[in-house]
N, C-alpha and C positions, 0 to 999 in steps of 0.2 A: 498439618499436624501429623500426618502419615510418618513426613521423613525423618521428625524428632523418635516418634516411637522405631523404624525401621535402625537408625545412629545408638538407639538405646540398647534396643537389643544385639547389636553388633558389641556394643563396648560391653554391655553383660558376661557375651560371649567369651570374647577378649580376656577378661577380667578371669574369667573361670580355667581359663588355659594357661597363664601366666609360669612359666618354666618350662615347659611340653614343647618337644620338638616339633615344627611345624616345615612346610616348604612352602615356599614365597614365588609366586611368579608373578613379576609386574612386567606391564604393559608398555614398552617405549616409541611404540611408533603403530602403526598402519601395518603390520607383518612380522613385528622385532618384538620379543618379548623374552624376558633373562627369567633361569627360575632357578633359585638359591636356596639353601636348608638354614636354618639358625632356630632360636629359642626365642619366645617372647618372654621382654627382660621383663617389661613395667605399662602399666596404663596409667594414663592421664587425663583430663577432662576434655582435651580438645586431639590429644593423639597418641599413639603407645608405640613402643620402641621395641625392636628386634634385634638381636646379637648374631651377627652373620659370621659362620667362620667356612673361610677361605681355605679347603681342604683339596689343596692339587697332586697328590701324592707324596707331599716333600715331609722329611720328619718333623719342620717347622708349619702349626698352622695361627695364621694372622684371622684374626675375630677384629669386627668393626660393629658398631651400634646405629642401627640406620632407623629413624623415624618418621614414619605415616601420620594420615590422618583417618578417621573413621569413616569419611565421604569419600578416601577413595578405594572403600574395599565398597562400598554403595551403587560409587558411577563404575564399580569393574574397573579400574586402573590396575590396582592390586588382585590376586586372590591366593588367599591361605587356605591351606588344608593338611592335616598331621600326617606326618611319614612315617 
């Protein structure tokens, strides 16, 4: 019952920051972890989506829509926090 309330209050959270710039570092391996700026676009019941834009200095920046889940900002795969 812990981990429903622990899921609950993550997607609350979630829910409450929905436009706000955040920075995203997820986890891809044993020592590799990428950490990325973007907006949280939307929540959903089972996962919510982030709009990552791709800002390499160039006057063109390319935005992509990448989607999580709420268990893995829980097992730490992910972690968000505002820039």
């Amino acid at each position: 019952m812990e981990k429903k309330d622990e899921l609950l209050q993550i997607r609350t959270a979630l829910e409450l920051n929905v436009g706000k710039r955040v920075c995203l570092t997820a986890r891809k391996g044993k020592k590799k972890s990428v950490v990325r700026q973007g907006t949280i676009e939307n929540t959903f019941p089972s996962i919510f989506t982030v709009k990552i834009e791709n800002g390499n200095g160039c006057a063109t920046r390319t935005s992509r829509i990448v989607s999580y889940s709420y268990t893995d900002i829980l097992t730490k795969a992910i972690e968000i926090a505002q820039c």
